[in-house]
NUVOSE-127979 format. One record per residue (C-alpha): residue number from 1; residue in one letter; chain; x, y, z. Coordinates in steps of 0.02 Angstrom, whole numbers, plus 50000, padded with zeros to 5 digits. Last residue first. Example, Ala and Ser with C-alpha at 12.3 -4.5 7.8 and 13.67 -1.06 7.14 Angstrom:
<sites>
SITE 2 S A 50684 49947 50357
SITE 1 A A 50615 49775 50390
</sites>
This chain:
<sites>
SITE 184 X A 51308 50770 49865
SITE 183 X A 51223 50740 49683
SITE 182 X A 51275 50752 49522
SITE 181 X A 51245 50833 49368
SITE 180 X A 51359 50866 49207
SITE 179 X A 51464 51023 49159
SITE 178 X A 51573 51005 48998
SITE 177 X A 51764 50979 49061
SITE 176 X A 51891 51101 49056
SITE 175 X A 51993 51152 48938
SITE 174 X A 52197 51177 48927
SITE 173 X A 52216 51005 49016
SITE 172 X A 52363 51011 49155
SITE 171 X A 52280 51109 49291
SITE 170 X A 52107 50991 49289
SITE 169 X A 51946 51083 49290
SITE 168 X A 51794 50986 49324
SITE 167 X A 51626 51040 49323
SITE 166 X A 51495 50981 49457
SITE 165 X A 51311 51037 49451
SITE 164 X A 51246 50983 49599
SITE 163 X A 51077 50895 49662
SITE 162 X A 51067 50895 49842
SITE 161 X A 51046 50740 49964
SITE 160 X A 50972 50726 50126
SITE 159 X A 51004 50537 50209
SITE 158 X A 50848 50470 50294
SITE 157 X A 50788 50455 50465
SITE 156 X A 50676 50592 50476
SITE 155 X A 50559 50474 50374
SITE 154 X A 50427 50459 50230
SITE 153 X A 50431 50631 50157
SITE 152 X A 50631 50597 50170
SITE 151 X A 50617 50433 50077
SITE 150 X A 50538 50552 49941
SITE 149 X A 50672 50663 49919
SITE 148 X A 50816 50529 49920
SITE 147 X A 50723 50423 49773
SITE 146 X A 50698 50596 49679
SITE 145 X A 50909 50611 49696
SITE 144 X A 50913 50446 49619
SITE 143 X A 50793 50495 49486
SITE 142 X A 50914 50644 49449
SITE 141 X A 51071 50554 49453
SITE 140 X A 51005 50409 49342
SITE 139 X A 50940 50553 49208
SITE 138 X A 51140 50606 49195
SITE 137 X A 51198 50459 49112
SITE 136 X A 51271 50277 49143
SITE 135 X A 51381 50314 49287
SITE 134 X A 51336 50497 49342
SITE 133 X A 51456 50559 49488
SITE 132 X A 51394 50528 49652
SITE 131 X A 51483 50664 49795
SITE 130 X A 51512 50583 49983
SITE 129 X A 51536 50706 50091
SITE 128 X A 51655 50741 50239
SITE 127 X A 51671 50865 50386
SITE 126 X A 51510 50969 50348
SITE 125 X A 51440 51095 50464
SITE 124 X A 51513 51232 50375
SITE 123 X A 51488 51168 50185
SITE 122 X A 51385 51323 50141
SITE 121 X A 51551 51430 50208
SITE 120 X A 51613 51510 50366
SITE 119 X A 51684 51358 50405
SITE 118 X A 51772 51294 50247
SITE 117 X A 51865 51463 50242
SITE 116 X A 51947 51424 50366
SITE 115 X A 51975 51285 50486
SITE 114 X A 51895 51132 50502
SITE 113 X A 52000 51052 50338
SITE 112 X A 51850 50967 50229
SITE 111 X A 51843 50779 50159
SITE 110 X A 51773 50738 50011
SITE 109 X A 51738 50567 49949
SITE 108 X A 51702 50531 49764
SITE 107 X A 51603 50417 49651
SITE 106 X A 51694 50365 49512
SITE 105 X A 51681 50460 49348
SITE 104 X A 51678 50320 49167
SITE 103 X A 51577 50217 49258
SITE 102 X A 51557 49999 49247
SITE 101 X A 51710 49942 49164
SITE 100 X A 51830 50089 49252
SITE 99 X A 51773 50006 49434
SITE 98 X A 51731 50149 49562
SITE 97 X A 51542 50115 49518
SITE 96 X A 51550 49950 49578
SITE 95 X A 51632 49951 49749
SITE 94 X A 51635 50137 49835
SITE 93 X A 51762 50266 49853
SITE 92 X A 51854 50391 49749
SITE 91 X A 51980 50510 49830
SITE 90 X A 51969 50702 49878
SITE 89 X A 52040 50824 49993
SITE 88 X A 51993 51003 50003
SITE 87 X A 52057 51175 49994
SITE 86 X A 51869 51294 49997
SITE 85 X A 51871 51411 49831
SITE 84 X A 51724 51534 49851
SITE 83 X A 51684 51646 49708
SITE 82 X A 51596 51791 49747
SITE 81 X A 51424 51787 49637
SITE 80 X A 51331 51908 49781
SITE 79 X A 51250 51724 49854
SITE 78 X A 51423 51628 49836
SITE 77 X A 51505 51564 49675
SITE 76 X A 51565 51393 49699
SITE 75 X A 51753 51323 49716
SITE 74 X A 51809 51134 49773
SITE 73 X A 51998 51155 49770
SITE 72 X A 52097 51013 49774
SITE 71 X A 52219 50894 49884
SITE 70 X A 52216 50683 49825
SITE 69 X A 52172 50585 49977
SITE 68 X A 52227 50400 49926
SITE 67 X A 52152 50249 49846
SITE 66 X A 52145 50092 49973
SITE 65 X A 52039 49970 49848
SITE 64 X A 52136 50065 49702
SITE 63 X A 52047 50179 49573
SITE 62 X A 52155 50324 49576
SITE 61 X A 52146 50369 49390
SITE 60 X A 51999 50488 49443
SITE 59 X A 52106 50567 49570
SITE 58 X A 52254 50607 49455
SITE 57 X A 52123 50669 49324
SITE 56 X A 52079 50800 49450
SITE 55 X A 52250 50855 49475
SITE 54 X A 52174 51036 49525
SITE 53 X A 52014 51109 49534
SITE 52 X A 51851 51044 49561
SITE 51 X A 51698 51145 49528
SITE 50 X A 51522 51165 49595
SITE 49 X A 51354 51226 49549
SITE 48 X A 51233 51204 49681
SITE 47 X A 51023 51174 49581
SITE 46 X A 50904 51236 49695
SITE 45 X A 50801 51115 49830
SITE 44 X A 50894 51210 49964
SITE 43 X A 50911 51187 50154
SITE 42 X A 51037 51043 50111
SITE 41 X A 51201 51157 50116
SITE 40 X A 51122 51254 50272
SITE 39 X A 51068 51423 50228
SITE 38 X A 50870 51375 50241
SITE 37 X A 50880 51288 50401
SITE 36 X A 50892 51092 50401
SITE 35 X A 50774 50938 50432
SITE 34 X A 50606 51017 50434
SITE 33 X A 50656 51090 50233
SITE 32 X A 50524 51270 50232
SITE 31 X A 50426 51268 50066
SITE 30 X A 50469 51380 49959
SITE 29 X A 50332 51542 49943
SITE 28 X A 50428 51671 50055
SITE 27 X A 50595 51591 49960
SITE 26 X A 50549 51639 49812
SITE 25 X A 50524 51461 49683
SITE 24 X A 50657 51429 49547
SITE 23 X A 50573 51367 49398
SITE 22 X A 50522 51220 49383
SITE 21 X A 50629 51044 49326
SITE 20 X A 50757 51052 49452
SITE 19 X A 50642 51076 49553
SITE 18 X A 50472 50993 49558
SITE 17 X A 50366 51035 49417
SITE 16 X A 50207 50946 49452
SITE 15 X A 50209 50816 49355
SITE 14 X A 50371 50759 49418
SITE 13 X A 50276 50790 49609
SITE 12 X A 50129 50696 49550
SITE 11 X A 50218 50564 49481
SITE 10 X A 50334 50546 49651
SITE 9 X A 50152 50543 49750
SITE 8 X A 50079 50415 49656
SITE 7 X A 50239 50286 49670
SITE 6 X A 50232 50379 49852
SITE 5 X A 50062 50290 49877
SITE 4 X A 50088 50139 49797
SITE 3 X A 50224 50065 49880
SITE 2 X A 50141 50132 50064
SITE 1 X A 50000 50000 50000
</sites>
């Protein structure tokens, strides 16, 4: 019964216009997140553009059962369109998806310094995050990210997600990569 019930309700939401897919809503008429307050990293049903910056293909070649931290820069542009770059470390993680056969982008792990500027940022209360990459295209992401939003109509005790935008910019390749989603 419960089955069928948020099979209806995730329709009605798709049907609906749920962000990504609507338009931005104001934030007097957005509903209010019960888990999080509204500046919090997963207060927000928008759309978070990131980048990483650095050896980034050095961490995607990393694909060993103990890979290694690999240092970055995760950088996003802030509510006045600042851009933020946070130092962070990053390896890939998981079984199936971090094999080459099965995903061209592993999924990744990153892991913030708790000092500055990382605390006075959106990822302030965060000391690591896990960050899907898409496997087998971008549509997966954003079904899985539906999956999250609905399992936390259901429960408290669920896992928040929030869609990103991620671009990559490795130092030695003159351009970067096209932007694709993903989801923290």
């Amino acid at each position: 019964m419960k089955a069928g019930i948020l099979v209806s309700f995730a329709v009605a939401i798709c049907c609906m216009g749920y962000p990504p897919f609507a338009q931005a809503q104001t934030s007097s008429t957005a509903p209010k997140d019960p888990f999080t307050s509204e500046k919090a990293l997963f207060g927000s049903e928008e759309v978070f553009d990131i980048t990483l910056k650095g050896k980034v293909r050095d961490v995607l070649n990393d694909r060993a059962v103990d890979s290694k931290y690999h240092p970055l820069v995760l950088a996003y542009k802030n509510e006045d369109s600042t851009e933020i770059n946070i130092p962070v470390e990053v390896k890939t993680r998981g079984h199936f998806r971090k094999l080459r056969a099965n995903c061209f982008y592993p999924p990744l792990q990153i892991k913030f310094a708790k000092k500055e500027p990382q605390t006075s940022s959106v990822f302030g209360e965060q000391s690591k995050l896990k960050l899907v990459m898409p496997c087998k295209g971008e549509e997966f992401i954003i079904r899985e990210w539906l999956a999250y939003k609905l399992y936390n109509l259901v429960t408290e005790k669920s896992f928040r997600a929030r869609l990103v935008r991620v671009k990559l910019e490795d130092e030695r390749s003159k351009k970067p990569s096209p932007a694709f989603y993903g989801m923290l």
